[in-house]
KEDOKOL-975947 format. One line per field, with one value per residue: x negated, y negated, z negated of N, C-alpha, C in turn; residue in three letters. Coordinates in steps of 0.1 Angstrom, whole numbers, plus 2048, in hexadecimal, padded with zeros to 3 digits. Atoms other than C-alpha are relative to their C-alpha. Layout:
BEGIN
nx = c(X,...)
ny = c(Y,...)
nz = c(Z,...)
cax = c(X,...)
cay = c(Y,...)
caz = c(Z,...)
cx = c(X,...)
cy = c(Y,...)
cz = c(Z,...)
resn = c(ALA,...)
***
This chain:
BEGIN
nx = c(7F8,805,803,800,7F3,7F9,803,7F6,7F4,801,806,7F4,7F4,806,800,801,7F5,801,803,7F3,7F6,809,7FE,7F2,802,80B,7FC,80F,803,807,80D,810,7FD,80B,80F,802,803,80E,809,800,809,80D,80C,7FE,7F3,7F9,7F3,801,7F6,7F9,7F3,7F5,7FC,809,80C,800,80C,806,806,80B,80B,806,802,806,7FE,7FA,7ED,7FC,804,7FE,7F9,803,80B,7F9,806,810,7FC,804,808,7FE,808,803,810,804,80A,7FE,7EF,808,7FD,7F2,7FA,807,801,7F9,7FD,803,7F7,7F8,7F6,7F7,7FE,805,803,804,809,7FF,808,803,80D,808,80A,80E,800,80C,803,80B,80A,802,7FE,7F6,7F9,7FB,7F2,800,7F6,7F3,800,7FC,7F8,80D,7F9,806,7FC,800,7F9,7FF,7FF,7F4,80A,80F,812,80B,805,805,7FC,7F6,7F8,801,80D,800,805,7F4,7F7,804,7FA,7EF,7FE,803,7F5,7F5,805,800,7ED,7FA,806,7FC,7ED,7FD,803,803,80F,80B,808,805,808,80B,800,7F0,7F7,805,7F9,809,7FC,807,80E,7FC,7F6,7EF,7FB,80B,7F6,806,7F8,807,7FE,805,803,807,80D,801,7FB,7FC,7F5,7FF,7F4,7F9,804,7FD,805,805,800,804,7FF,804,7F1,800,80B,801,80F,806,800,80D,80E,804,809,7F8,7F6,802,7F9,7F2,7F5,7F5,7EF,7FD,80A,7F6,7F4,7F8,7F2,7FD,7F7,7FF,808,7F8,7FD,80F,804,7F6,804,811,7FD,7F9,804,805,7FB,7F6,80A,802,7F4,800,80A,80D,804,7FB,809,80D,803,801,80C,80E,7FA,806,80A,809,806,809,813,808,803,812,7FC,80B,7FB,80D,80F,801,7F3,7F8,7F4,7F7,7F1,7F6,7FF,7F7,800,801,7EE,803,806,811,7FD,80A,803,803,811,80E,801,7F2,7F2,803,7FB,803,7F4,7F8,808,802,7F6,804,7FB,802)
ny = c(80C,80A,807,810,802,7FF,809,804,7FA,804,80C,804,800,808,7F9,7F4,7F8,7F5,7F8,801,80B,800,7F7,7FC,809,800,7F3,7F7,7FA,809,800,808,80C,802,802,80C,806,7FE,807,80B,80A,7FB,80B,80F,809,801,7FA,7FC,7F8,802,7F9,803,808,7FA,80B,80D,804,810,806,809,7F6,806,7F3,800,7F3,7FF,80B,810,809,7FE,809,80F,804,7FB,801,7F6,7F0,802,7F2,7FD,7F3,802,803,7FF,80A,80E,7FF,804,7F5,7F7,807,7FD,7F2,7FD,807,7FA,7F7,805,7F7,810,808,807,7FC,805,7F8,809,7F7,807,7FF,7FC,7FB,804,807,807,80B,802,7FE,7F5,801,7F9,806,7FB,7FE,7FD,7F3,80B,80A,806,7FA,7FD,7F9,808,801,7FE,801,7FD,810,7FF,800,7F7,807,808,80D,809,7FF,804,7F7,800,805,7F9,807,811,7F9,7FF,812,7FB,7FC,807,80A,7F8,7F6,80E,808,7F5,7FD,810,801,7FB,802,811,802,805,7F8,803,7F0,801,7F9,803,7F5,7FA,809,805,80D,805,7FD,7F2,7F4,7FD,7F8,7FC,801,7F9,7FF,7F4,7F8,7F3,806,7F9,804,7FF,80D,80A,800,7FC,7F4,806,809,7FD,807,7FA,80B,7FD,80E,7F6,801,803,7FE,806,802,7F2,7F4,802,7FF,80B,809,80A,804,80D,804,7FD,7FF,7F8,806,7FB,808,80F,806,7FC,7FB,7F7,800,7F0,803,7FD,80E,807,7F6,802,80E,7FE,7F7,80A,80C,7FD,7FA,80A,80E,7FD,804,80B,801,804,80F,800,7F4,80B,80D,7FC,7F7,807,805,7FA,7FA,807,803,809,7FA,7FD,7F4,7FE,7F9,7F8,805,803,802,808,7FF,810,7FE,810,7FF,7FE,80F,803,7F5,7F6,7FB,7F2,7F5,805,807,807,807,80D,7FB,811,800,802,7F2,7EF,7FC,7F2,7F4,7FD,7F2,7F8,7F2,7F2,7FC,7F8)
nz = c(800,801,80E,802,7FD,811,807,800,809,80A,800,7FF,80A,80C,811,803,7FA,805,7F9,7F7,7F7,7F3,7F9,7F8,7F8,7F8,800,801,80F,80E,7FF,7F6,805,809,7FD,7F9,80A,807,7F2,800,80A,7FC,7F8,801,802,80F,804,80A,802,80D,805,7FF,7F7,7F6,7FF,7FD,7F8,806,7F1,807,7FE,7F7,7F7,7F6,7FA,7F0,7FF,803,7F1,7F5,801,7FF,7F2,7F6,7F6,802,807,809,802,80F,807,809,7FF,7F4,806,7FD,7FC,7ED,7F8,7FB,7F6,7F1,7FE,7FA,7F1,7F5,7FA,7F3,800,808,7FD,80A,811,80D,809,813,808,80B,801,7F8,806,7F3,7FC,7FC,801,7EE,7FF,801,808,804,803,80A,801,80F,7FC,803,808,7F5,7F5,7F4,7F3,7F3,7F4,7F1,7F8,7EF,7FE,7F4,7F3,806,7FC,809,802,7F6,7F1,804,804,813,80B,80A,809,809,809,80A,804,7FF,805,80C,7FE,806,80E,807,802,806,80D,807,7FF,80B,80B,804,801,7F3,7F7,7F1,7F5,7F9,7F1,7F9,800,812,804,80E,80C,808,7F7,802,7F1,802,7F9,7F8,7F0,7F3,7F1,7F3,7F3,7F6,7F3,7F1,7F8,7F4,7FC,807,80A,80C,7FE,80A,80C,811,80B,80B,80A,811,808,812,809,80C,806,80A,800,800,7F1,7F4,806,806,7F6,7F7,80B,801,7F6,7FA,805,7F9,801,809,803,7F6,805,811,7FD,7F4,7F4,7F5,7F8,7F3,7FB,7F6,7F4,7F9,7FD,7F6,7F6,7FD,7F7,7F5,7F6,801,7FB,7F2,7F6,7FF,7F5,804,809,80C,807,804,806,80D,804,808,80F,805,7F9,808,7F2,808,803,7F7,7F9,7FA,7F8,7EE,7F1,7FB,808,807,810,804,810,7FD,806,7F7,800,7F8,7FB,7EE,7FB,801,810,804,806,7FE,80A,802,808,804,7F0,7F5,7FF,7FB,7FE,805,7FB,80D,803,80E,7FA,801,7F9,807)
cax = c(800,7F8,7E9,7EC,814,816,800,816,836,825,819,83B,84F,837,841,844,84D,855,843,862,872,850,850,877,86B,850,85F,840,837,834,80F,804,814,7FB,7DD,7E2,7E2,7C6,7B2,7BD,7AD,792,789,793,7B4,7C3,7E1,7ED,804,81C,832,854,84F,836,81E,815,7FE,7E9,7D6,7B6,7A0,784,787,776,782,790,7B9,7B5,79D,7B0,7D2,7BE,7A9,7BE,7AC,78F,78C,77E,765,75E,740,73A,714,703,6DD,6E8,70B,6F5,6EB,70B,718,6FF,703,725,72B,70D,723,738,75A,764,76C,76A,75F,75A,73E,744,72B,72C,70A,6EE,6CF,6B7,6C6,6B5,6AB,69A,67F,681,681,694,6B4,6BE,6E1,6F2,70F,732,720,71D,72E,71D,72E,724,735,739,742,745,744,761,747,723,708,6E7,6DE,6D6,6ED,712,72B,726,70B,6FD,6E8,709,711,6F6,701,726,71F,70F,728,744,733,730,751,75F,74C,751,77C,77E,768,761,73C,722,714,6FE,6E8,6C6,6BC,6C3,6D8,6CD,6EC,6E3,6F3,6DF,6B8,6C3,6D0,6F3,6F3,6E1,6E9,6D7,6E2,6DA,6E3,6E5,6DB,6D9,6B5,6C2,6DB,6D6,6F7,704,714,71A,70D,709,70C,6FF,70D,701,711,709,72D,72B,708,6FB,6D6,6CD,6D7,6B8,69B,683,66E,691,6A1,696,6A1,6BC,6E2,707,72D,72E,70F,71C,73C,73F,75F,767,773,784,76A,786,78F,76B,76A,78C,784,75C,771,78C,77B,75F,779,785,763,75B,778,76E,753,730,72F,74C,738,717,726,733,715,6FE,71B,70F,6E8,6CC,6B8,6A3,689,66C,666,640,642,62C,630,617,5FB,603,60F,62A,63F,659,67E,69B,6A5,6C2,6D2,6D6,6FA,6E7,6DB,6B8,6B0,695,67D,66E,645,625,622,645,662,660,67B,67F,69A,6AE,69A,6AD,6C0,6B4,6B3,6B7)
cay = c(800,7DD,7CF,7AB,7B2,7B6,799,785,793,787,763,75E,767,755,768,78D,7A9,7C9,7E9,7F4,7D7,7D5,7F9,7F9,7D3,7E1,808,819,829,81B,82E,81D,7FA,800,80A,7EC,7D8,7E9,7DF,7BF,7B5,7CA,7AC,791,788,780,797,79D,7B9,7BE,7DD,7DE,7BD,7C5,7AE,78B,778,75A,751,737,74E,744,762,766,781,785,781,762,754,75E,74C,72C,72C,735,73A,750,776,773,791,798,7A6,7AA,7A8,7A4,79C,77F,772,763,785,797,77E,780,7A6,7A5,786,799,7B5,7A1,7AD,78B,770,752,75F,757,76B,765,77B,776,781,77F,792,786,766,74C,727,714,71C,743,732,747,73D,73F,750,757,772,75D,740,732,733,741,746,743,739,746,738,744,71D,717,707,719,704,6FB,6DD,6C5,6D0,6CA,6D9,6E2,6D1,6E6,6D1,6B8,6DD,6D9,6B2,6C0,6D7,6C1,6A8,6C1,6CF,6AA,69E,6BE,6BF,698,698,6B1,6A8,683,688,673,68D,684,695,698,697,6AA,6C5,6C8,6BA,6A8,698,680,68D,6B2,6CC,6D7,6EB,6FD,6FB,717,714,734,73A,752,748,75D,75F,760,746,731,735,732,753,743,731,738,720,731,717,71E,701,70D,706,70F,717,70A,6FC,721,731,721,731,71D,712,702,6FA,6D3,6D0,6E1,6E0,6E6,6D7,6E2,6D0,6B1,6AA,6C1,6D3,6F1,6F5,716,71B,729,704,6F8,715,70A,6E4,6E9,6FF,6E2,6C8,6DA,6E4,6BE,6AB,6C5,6B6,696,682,681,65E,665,67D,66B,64D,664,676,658,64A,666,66A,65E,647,633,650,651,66E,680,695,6A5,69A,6A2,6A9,68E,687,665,65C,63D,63D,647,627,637,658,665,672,693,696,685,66E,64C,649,626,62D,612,61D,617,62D,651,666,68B,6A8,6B6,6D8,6E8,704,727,734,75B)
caz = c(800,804,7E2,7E9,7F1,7C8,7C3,7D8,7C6,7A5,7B0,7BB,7A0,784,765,75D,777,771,781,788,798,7AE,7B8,7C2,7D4,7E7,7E7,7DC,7BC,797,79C,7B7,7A8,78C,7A0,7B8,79B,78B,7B4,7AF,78B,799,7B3,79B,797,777,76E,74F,744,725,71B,726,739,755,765,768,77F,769,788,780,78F,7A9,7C6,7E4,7FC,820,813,804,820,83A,82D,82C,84F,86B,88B,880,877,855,84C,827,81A,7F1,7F6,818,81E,835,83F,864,867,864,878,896,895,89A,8B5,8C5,8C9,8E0,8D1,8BC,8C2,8A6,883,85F,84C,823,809,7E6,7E6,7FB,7FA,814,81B,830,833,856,85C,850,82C,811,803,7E3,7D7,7B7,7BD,7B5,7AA,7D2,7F1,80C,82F,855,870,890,8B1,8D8,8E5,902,917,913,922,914,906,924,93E,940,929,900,8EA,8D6,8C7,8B5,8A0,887,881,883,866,84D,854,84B,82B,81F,826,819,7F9,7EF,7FD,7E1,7C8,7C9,7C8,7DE,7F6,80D,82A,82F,850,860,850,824,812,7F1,7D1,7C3,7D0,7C7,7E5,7E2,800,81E,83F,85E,880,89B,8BC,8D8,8FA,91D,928,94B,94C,92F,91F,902,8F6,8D0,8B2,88F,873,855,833,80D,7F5,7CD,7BC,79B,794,771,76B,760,780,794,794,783,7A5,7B3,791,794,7B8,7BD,7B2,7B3,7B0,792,784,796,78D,76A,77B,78F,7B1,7C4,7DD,7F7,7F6,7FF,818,826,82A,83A,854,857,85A,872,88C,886,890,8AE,8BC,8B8,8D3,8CB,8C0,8A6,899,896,88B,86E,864,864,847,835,840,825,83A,81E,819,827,83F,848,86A,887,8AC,8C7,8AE,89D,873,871,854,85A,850,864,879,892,89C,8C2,8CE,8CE,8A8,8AF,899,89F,888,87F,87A,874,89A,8AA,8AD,8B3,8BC,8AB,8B9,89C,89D,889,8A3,89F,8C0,8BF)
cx = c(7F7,7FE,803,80E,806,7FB,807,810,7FE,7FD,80E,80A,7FA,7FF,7FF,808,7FE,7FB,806,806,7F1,800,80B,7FE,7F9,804,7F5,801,800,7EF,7FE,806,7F1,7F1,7FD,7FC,7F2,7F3,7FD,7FC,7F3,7F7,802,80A,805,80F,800,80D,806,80B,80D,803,7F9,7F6,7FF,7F2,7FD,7F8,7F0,7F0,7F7,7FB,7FE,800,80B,812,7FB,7FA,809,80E,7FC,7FD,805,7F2,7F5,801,7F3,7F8,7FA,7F4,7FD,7F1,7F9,7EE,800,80B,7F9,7FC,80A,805,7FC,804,809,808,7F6,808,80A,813,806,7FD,7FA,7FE,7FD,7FB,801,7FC,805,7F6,7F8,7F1,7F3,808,7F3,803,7F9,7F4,7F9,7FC,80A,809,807,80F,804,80D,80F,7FA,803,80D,7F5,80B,7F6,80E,800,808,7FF,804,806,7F7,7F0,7F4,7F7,7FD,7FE,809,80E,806,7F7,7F2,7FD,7FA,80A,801,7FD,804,80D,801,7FC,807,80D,7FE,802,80B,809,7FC,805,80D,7FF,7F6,7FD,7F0,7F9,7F9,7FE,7F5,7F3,7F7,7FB,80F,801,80D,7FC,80C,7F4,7F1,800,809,80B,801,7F2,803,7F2,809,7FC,808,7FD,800,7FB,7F6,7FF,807,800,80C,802,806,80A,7F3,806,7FD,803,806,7FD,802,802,811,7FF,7F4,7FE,7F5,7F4,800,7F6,7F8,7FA,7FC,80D,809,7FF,7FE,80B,80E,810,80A,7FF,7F7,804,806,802,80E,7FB,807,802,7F3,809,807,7F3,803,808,7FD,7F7,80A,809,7FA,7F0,805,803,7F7,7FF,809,7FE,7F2,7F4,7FB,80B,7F7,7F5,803,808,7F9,7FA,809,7FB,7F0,7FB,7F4,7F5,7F3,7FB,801,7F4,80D,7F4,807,7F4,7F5,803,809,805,806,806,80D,808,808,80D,801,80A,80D,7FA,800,7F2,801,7F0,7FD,7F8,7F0,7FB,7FF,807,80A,800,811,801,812,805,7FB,808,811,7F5,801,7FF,801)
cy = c(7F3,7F9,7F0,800,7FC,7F6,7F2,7FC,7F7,7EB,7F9,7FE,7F8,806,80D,805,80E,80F,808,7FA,7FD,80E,801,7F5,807,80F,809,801,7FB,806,7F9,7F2,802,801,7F6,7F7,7FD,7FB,7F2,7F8,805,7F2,7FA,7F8,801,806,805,80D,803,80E,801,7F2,801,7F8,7F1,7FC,7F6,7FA,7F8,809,7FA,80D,7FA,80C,802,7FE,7F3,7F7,7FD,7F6,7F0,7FD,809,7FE,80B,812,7FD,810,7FD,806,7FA,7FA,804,7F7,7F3,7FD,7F9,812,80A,7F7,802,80D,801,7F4,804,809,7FC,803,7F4,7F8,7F0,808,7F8,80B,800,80E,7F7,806,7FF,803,7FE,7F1,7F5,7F2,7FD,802,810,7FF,80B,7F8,803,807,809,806,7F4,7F4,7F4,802,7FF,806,7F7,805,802,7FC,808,7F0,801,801,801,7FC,7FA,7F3,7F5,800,7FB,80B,800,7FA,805,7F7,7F6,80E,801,7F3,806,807,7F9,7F5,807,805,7F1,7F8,809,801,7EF,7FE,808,7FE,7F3,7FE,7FC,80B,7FA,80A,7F7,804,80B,807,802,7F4,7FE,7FB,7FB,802,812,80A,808,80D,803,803,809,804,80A,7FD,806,7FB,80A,7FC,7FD,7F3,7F4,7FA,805,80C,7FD,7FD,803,7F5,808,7F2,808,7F5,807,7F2,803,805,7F4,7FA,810,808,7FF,805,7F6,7F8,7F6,7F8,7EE,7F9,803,7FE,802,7F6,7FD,7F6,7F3,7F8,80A,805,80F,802,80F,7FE,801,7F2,7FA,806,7F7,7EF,800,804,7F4,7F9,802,800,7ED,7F3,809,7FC,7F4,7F9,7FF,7F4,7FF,808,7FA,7F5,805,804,7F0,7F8,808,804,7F3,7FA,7F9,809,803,810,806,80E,802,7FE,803,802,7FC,7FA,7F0,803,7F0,809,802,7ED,802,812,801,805,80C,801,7F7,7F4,7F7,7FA,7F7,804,7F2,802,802,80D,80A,805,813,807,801,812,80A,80B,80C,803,812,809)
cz = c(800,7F3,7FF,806,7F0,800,805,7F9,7F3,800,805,7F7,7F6,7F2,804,80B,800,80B,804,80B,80D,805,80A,80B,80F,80A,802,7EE,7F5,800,80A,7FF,7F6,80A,80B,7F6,7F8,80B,7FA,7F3,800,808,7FC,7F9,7F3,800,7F4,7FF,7F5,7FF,805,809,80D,801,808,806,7FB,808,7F5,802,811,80B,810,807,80E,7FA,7FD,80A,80C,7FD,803,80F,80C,80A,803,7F8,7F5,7FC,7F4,7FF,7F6,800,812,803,807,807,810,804,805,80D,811,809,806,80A,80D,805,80F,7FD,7F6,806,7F3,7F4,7FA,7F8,7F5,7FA,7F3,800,80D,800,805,808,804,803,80E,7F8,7FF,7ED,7FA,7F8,7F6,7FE,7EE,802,7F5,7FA,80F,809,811,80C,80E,80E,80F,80A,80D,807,80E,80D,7FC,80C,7F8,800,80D,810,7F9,7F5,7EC,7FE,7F7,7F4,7F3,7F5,7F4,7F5,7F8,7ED,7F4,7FE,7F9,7F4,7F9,7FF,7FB,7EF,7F8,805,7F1,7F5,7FD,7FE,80D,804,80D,80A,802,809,801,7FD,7F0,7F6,7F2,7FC,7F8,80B,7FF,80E,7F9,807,80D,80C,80E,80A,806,809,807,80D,809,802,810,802,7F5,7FA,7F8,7F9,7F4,7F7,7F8,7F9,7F0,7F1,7F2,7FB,7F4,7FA,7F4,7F4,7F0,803,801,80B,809,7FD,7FB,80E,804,7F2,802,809,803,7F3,804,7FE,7F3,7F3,7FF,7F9,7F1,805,806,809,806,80D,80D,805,805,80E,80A,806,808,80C,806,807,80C,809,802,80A,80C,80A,808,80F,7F8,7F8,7F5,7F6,7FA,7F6,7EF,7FA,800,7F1,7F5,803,7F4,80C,7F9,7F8,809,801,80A,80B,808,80F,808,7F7,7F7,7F3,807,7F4,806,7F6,80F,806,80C,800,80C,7FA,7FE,7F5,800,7FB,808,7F7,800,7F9,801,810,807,7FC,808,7FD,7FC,803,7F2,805,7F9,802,802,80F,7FE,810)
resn = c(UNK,UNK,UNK,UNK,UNK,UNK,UNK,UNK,UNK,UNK,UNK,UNK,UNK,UNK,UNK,UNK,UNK,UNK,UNK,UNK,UNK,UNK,UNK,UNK,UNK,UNK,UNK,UNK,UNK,UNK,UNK,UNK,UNK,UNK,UNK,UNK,UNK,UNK,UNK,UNK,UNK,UNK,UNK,UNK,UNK,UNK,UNK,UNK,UNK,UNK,UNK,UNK,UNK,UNK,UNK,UNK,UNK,UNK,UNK,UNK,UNK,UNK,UNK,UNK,UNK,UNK,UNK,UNK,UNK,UNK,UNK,UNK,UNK,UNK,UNK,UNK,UNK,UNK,UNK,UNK,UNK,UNK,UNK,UNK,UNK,UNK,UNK,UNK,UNK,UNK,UNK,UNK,UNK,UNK,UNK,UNK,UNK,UNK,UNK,UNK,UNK,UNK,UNK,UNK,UNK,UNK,UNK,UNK,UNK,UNK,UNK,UNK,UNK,UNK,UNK,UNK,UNK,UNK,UNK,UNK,UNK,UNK,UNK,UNK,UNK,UNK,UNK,UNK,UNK,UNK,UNK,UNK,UNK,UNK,UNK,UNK,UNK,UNK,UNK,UNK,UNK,UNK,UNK,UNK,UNK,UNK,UNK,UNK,UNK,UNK,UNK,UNK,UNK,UNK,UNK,UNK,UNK,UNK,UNK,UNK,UNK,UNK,UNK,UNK,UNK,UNK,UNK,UNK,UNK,UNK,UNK,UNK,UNK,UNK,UNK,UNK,UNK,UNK,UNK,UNK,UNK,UNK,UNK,UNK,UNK,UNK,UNK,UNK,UNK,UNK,UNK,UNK,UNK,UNK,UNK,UNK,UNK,UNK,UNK,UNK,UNK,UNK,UNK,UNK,UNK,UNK,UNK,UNK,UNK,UNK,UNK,UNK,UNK,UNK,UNK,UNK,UNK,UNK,UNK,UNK,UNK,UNK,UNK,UNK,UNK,UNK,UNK,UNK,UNK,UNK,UNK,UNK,UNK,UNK,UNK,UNK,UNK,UNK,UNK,UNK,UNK,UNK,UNK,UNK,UNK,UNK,UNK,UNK,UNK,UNK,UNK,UNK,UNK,UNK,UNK,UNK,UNK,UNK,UNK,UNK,UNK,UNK,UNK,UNK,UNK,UNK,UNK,UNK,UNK,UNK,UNK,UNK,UNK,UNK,UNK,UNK,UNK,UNK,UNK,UNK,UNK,UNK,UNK,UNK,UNK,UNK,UNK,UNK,UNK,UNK,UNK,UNK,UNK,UNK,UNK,UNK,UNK,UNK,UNK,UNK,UNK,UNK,UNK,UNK,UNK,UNK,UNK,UNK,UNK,UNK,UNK,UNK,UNK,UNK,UNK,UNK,UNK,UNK,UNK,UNK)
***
């Protein structure tokens, strides 16, 4: 039987219902009323049970699991794994397949997560939210020719994590270029883009965005090396948030800017974009450091050096 038909049943009614009156509802067993039940405070859910009255749903519980995603985020087949060693790798594996279409990845764990560069990425099993995004893009040209930009998706997603995270919590989050979202000087969140690209024709086949934002991590939860960089919501603001509402929102308002033209987009992201620290880099050989003084319809930004303005790509697509 379907388990989340009782938990339905119970979130409906509000008070006590009886394992009777849900078997005769459903027309299945008073045993498999109970061992649904028993599933369902297996992954989480708050049910209480009483003698003669039966059971009640107290809710206030922070779950993360393919029903409750999938209610929220229409559009996307939502795939579930407890522990996975990276929600980009699952992901890759199965839009390499060729047999989906859009996906949503979501781990409460992950065991080999990763950061740019081939950096590792921390994770603390229900303390974050870790999902990756998969598309198949309408129109699948590379960079420079006509048709999709790939380059706007890494913009797109740090843009959506940031206006998703500060709508519902009221916290200044900002982005540092081009993709590391911060409160304060502390990282919030972690943002790895991939894509797949034909060797023969240079099309796109899809794009992964990989997100990690720490939700209700404490001070204790960091290792020591990142304890006094990094941080979470939770930290922040002194609250807790559902994460299936972060999830839901990032996903919202991503579908919301890809819609949008290039220059809305940009001209949102640089509202959020720290532009008053300096920034050291490699070009040609050669080290600069200036400040950020403009950002490109693509994603590139122009930085402001002791020897003129330099122009730097936004580096920061995996190709695969």
């Amino acid at each position: 039987m379907d388990k989340y038909k009782i938990l339905e049943l119970l979130q409906e009614t509000g008070g006590f219902f009886s394992g009777e009156a849900i078997a005769g509802a459903l027309s299945v067993s008073r045993t498999a009323v109970s061992d649904a039940v028993g599933e369902l405070r297996r992954e989480g859910y708050a049910i209480e049970s009483r003698t003669k009255r039966g059971y009640r749903y107290i809710g206030g519980e922070d779950i993360l699991n393919r029903y409750e995603i999938q209610k929220l985020i229409p559009g996307y087949e939502i795939i579930y794994f407890s522990s996975v060693d990276s929600t980009n790798n699952a992901a890759k594996k199965i839009m390499g397949g060729g047999e989906k279409g859009n996906i949503i990845v979501i781990a409460e764990n992950q065991t080999g997560g990763r950061g740019r560069y081939g950096r590792s990425f921390f994770c603390r099993e229900k303390k974050g939210l870790y999902f990756s995004l998969a598309e198949s893009p309408p129109q699948v040209c590379v960079p420079g020719n006509e048709g999709f930009d790939l380059t706007i998706i890494p913009i797109i997603a740090s843009l959506a994590v940031s206006e998703a995270v500060a709508g519902l919590t009221g916290l200044d989050v900002r982005i540092k270029w081009p993709n590391d979202i911060l409160c304060g000087k502390k990282k919030l969140c972690g943002i790895l883009t991939e894509a797949s690209v034909e060797a023969e024709s240079g099309r796109i086949k899809y794009y992964v965005v990989g997100i990690g934002i720490n939700v209700h991590h404490t001070k204790e939860d960091f290792p020591e090396d990142i304890a006094d960089v990094a941080t979470s919501i939770f930290l922040e603001s002194g609250k807790t948030f559902e994460r299936k509402l972060i999830l839901a929102s990032v996903v919202k308002l991503f579908k919301e800017f890809t819609a949008l033209p290039p220059s809305g987009i940009i001209e949102k992201y640089k509202k959020r974009l720290i532009t008053d620290w300096k920034i050291t880099f490699h070009k040609n050989g050669a080290k600069y450091a200036g400040y950020i003084s403009d950002v490109r319809e693509n994603g590139n930004i122009a930085v402001q050096t002791d020897s003129g303005e330099v122009t730097l790509g936004s580096g920061e697509i995996n190709f695969i």
